[in-house]
C-alpha positions in Angstrom: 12.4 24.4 2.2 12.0 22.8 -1.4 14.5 20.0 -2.5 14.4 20.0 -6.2 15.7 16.6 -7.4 19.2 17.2 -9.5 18.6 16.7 -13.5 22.1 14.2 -12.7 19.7 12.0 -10.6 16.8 12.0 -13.4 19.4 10.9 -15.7 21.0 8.3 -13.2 17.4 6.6 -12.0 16.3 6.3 -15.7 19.7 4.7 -16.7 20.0 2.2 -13.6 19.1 -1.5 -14.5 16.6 -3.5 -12.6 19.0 -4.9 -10.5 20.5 -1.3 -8.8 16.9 -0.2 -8.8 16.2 -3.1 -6.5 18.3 -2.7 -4.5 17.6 0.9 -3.6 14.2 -0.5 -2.8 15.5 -2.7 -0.5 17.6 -0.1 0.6 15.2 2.6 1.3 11.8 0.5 2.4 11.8 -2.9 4.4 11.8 -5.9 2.2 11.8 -3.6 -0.9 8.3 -3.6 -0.7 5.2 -1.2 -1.3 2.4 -4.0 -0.1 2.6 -6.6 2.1 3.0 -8.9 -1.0 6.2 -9.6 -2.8 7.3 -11.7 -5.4 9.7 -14.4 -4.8 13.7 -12.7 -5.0 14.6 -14.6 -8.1 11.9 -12.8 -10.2 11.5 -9.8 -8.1 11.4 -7.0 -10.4 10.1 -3.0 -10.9 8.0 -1.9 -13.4 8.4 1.3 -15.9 6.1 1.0 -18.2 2.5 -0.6 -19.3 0.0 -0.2 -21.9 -3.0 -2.6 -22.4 -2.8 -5.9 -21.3 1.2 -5.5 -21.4 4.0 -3.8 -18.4 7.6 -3.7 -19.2 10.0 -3.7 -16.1 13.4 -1.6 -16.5 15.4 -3.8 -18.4 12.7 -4.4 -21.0 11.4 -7.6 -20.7 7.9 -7.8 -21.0 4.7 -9.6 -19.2 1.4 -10.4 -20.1 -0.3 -8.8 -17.0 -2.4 -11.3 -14.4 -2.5 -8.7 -11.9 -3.2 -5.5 -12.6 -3.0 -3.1 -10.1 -4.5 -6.3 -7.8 -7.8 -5.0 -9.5 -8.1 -1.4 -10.1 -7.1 -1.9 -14.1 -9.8 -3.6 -15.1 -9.2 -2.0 -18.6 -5.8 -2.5 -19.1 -3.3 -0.4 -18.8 -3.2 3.8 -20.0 -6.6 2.9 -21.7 -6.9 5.7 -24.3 -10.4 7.4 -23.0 -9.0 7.6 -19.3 -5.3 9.0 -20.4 -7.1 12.1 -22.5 -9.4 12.3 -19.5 -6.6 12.5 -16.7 -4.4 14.8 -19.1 -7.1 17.4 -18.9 -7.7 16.5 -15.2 -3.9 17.1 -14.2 -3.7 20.9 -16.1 -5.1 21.6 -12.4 -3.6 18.6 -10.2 -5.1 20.0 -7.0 -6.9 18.6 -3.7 -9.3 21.0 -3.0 -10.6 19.0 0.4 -14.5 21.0 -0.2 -17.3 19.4 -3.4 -16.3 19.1 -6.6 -17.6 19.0 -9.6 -16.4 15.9 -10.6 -16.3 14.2 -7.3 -20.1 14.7 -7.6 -20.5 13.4 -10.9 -19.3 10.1 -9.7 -21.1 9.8 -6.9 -24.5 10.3 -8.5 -23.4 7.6 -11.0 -22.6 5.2 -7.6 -26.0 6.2 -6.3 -27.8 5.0 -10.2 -25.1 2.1 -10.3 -25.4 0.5 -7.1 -28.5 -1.9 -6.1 -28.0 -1.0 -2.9 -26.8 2.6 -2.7 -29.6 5.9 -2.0 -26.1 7.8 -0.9 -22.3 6.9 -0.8 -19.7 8.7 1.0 -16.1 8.6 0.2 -12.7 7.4 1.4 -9.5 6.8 0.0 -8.6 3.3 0.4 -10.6 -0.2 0.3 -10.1 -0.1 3.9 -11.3 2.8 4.6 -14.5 1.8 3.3 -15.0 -1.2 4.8 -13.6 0.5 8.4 -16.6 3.4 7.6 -19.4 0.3 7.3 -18.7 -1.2 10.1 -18.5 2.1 11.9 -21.6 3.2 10.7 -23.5 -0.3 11.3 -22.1 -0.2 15.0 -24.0 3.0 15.5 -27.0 2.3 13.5 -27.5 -0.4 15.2 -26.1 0.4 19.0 -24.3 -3.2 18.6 -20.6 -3.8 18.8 -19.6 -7.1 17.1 -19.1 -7.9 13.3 -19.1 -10.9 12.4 -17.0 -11.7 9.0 -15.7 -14.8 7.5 -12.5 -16.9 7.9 -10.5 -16.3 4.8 -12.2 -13.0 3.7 -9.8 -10.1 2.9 -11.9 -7.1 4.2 -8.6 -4.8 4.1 -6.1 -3.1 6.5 -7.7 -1.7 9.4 -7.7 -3.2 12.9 -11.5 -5.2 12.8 -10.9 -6.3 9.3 -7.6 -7.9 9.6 -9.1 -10.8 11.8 -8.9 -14.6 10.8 -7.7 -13.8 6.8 -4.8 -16.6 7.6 -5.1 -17.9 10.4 -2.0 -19.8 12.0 -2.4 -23.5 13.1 -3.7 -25.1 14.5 -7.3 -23.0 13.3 -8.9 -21.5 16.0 -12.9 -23.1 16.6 -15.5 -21.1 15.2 -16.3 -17.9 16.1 -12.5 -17.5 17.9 -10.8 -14.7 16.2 -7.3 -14.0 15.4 -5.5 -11.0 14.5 -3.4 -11.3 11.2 -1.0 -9.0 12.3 1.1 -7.4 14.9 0.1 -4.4 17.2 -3.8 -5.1 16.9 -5.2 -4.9 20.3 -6.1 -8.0 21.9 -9.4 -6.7 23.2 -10.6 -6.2 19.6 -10.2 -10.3 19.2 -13.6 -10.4 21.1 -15.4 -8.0 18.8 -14.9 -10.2 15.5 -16.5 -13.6 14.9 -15.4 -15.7 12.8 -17.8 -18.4 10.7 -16.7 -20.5 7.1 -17.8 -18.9 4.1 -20.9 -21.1 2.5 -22.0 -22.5 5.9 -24.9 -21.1 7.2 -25.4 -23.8 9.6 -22.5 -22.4 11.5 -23.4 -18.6 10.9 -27.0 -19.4 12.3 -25.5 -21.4 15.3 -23.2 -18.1 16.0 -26.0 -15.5 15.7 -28.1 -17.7 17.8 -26.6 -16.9 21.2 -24.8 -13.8 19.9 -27.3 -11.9 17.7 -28.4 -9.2 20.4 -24.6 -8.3 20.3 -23.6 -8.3 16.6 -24.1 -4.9 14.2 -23.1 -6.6 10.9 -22.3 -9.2 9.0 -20.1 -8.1 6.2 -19.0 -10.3 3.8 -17.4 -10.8 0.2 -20.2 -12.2 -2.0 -17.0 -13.9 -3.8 -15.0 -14.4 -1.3 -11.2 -14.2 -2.8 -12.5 -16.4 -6.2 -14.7 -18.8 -3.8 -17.9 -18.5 -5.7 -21.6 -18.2 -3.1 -23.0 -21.8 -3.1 -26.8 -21.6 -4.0 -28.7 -20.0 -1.2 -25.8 -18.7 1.1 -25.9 -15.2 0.5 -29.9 -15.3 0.5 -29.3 -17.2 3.6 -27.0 -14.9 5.3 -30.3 -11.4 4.4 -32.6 -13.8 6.3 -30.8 -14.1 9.0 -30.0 -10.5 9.0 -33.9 -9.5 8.5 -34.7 -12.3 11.6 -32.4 -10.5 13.9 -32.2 -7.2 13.2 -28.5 -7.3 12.0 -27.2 -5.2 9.2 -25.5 -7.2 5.8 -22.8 -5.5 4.6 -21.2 -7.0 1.1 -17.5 -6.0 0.5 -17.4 -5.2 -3.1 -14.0 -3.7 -3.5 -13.0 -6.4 -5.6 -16.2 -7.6 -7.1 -18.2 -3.8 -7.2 -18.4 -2.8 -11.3 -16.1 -6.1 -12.3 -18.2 -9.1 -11.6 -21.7 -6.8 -13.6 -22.4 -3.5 -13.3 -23.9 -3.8 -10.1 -21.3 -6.0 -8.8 -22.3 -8.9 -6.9 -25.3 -7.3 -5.8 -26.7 -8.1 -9.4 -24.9 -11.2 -10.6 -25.8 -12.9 -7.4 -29.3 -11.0 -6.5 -28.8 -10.6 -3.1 -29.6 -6.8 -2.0 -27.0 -5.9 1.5 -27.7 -2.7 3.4 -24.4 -1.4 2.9 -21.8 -1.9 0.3 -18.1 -1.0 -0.3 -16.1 0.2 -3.5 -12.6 0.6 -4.3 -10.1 -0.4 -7.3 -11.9 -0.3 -10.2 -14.0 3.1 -9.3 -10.9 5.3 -9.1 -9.7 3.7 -12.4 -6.3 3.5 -10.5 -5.6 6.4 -8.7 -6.9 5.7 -4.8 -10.5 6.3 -4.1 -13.1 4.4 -2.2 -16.9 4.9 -1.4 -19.4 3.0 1.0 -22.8 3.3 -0.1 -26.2 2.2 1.2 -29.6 2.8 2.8 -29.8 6.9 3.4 -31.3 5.8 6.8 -27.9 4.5 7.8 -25.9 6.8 5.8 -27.6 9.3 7.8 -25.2 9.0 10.2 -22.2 9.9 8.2 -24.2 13.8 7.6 -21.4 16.3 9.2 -24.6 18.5 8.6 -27.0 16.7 11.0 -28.0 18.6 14.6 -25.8 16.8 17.6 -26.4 13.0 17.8 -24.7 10.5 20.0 -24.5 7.8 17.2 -23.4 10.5 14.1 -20.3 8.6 12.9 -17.3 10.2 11.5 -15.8 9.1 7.8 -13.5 11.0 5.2 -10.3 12.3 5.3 -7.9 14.8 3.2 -8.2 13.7 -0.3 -12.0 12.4 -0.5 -13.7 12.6 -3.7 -10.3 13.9 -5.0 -11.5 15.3 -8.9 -8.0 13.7 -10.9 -8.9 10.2 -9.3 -12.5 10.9 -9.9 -12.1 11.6 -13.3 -10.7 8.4 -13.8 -13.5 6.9 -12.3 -15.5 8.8 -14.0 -13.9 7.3 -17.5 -13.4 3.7 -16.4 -17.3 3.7 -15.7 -18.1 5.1 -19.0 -16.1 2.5 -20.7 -17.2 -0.6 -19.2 -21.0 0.5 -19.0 -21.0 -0.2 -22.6 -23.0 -3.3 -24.4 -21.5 -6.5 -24.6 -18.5 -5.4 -21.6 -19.4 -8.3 -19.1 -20.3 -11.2 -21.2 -16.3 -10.2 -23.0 -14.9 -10.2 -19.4 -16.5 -13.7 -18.5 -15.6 -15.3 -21.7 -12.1 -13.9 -20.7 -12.5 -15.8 -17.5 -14.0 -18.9 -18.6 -11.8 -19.5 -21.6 -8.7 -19.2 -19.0 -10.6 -21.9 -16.2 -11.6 -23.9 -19.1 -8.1 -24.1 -20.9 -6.5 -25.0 -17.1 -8.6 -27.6 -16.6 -7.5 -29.3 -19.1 -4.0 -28.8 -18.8 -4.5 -29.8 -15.3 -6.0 -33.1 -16.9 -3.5 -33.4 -19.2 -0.7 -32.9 -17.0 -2.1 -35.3 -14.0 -1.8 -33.0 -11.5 -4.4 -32.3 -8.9 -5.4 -28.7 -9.5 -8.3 -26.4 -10.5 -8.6 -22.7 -11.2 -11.7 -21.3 -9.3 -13.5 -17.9 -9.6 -16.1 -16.7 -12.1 -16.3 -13.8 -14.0 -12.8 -12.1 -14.4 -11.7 -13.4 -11.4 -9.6 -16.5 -11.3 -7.0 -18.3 -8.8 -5.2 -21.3 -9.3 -5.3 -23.8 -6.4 -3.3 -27.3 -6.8 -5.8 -29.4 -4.7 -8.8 -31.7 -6.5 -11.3 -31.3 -2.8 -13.5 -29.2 -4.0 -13.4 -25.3 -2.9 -15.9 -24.0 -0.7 -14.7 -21.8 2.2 -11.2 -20.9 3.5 -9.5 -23.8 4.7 -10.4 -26.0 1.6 -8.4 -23.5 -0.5 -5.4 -24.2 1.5 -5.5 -27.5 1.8 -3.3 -28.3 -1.7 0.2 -28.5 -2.1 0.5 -24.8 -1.1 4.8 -24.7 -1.4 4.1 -26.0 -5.7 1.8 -23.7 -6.0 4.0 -20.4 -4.7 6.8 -22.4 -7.0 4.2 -22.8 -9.9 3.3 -18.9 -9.4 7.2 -18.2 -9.8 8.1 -19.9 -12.9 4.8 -18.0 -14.6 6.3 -14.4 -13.8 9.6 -16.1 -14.8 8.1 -17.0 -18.5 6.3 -13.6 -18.8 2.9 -14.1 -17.1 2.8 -11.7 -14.2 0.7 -13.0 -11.0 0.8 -13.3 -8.1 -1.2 -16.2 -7.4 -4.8 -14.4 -8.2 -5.5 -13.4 -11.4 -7.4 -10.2 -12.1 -7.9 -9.8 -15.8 -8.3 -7.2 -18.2 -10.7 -6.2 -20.6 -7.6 -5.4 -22.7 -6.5 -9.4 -23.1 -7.5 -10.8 -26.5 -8.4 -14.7 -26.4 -4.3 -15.2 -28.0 -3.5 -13.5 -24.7 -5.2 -15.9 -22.8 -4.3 -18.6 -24.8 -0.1 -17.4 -24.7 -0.9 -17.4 -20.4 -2.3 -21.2 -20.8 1.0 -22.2 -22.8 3.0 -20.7 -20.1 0.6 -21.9 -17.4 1.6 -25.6 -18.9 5.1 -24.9 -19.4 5.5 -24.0 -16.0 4.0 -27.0 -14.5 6.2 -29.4 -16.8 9.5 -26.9 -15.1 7.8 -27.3 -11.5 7.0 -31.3 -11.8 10.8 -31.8 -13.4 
């Protein structure tokens, strides 16, 4: 039976004001929330519009954008070249489960793209890729622990969600703990846990535990925690030495940080990779790519083997998301599109510093690239628990009053090739003006 929706309730849910929307959210989903993220109440809000490096909630106001999708609109907003791509895309808005013609078109631009990519399969999610790479490095290498790094967001399925924020007291190194609910305890002892940038620790884990461990996977930037000098070449020698496969998690960084994602801006070749957000142009769509020995595995073609893995689901390689993937590449492949995005960056962690300065208050915005996050601590940043260890309650506050003068964030900033340097420089004003409200 089909329930068509009343022209009455069109009318109705285009005429209600933010505050009836919200509170149909809250009405119909716990918390009023899509994510696991919400703004704070007072400056909760629901989008209807965007364009560029603008959104507009429901009662009009309008924000300069920090977020963006949390990644996936690394050109701003209905960029003109994906719109008239998707418009022709939706004349046939269907899921047709078998190949595609544009499904395959992207992946043979992941396969040329990606340093470390001869094949890529698809998912839907960021965490179904990163769930399929540790799947398929468990097979490949007949070894059942992962070790991943304190801190590190590696998304939402049951291995991954180890040790992101981690209650106190911290745990000792490599002592996992779940960051959520209804994850089985046994799992606990099938994640490691080491600091990102410390490979004495890594090397001191892998030395009683390497004949156990499939994988290390890891976010080259972890969060906006830049690699210290030799860490991620550390971390493929000690991979090489014991036989242990080095998975990077480029969800965020993959096509935002170069073209080949951290693989290139950092030159550190893993055997597997992972893609999300910016590939699907934002409509859902995720890939792991990698050696074609281990992708191997994933072949639903391949004659009966005990370690064939099994990855996909319904809307893999969907063709409307592909095609935006398809035109987000083909925009930011052009000259001159990551030296714009890291004077984006760098004029926004320049500019804080010195408001920082200015202001006398402890605080630095890390990251590199178009990645930024503001942290109100002066130790310097090198691994999880350094991030945390500023005035973490100013900080939310300081967040708050941003989205409350127009800046939307939530605390990391993902920015858009669509901001012009007066964008930047109107999110610095309200940056300082928020501080002066916070410190008051």
């Amino acid at each position: 039976m089909v329930t068509l929706v009343a022209p009455q309730l069109l009318i109705k849910m285009t005429m209600e004001t933010m505050k009836e929307q919200l509170a149909t959210a809250y009405r119909v989903m716990p918390g009023g929330a899509f994510t696991t993220y919400v703004l704070d109440q007072e400056v909760d809000l629901v989008i209807r519009d965007a364009k560029g490096s603008r959104v507009y909630d429901v009662d009009g106001k309008e924000y300069i954008d920090c977020v963006n999708g949390s990644g996936p609109m690394l050109l701003g907003h209905a960029h003109p070249e994906v719109v008239s791509a998707l418009r022709k895309a939706v004349e046939c808005p269907s899921n047709f489960y078998l190949l595609n013609e544009k499904g395959i078109e992207l992946a043979e631009q992941l396969v040329s793209s990606i340093p470390c990519a001869q094949q890529i399969k698809y998912g839907v999610t960021g965490s179904d890729a990163t769930l399929y790479a540790m799947r398929l490095a468990r097979a490949f290498t007949g070894r059942s622990k992962i070790l991943k790094f304190e801190g590190g967001f590696l998304g939402g399925n049951d291995y991954a969600l180890m040790s992101m924020n981690p209650p106190s007291p911290q745990p000792d190194y490599p002592t996992a703990r779940p960051d959520s609910a209804g994850i089985p305890r046994v799992l606990e002892s099938e994640v490691l846990i080491a600091p990102f940038n410390n490979l004495s620790v890594v090397e001191d884990i892998v030395r009683t535990s390497a004949h156990e461990i499939a994988a290390i996977i890891v976010e080259a930037q972890q969060r906006c925690i830049d690699p210290q000098p030799g860490f991620l070449e550390g971390l493929r020698a000690i991979c090489d030495t014991h036989g242990i496969l080095l998975i990077f998690d480029e969800v965020v960084t993959g096509f935002r940080l170069a073209w080949g994602g951290a693989q290139e801006r950092f030159n550190v070749l893993p055997d597997l990779g992972t893609y999300g957000k910016v590939i699907g142009g934002g409509l859902p769509l995720s890939a792991v790519g990698g050696r074609a020995d281990i992708m191997e595995l994933a072949n639903p073609r391949s004659p009966a083997d005990p370690r064939k893995c099994f990855t996909g689901n319904t809307t893999c390689g969907n063709s409307v998301a592909a095609t935006a993937g398809i035109a987000t590449l083909n925009v930011l492949r052009r000259p001159g599109t990551y030296e714009r995005l890291d004077e984006i960056g760098d004029r926004f962690r320049k500019g804080a510093a010195e408001i920082f300065a200015r202001r006398g208050l402890p605080g630095q915005a890390i990251g590199s690239g178009p990645l930024s996050q503001i942290l109100l601590t002066d130790v310097p940043v090198v691994d999880y628990r350094s991030s945390v260890s500023g005035n973490l309650k100013l900080q939310r506050q300081l967040m708050t009053a941003m989205v409350r003068r127009g800046a939307l964030t939530h605390g990391k900033f993902y920015f858009s090739l669509a901001l012009s340097n007066e964008d930047i420089d109107q999110i610095l004003s309200v940056l300082d003006d928020s501080i002066a409200s916070v410190l008051s």
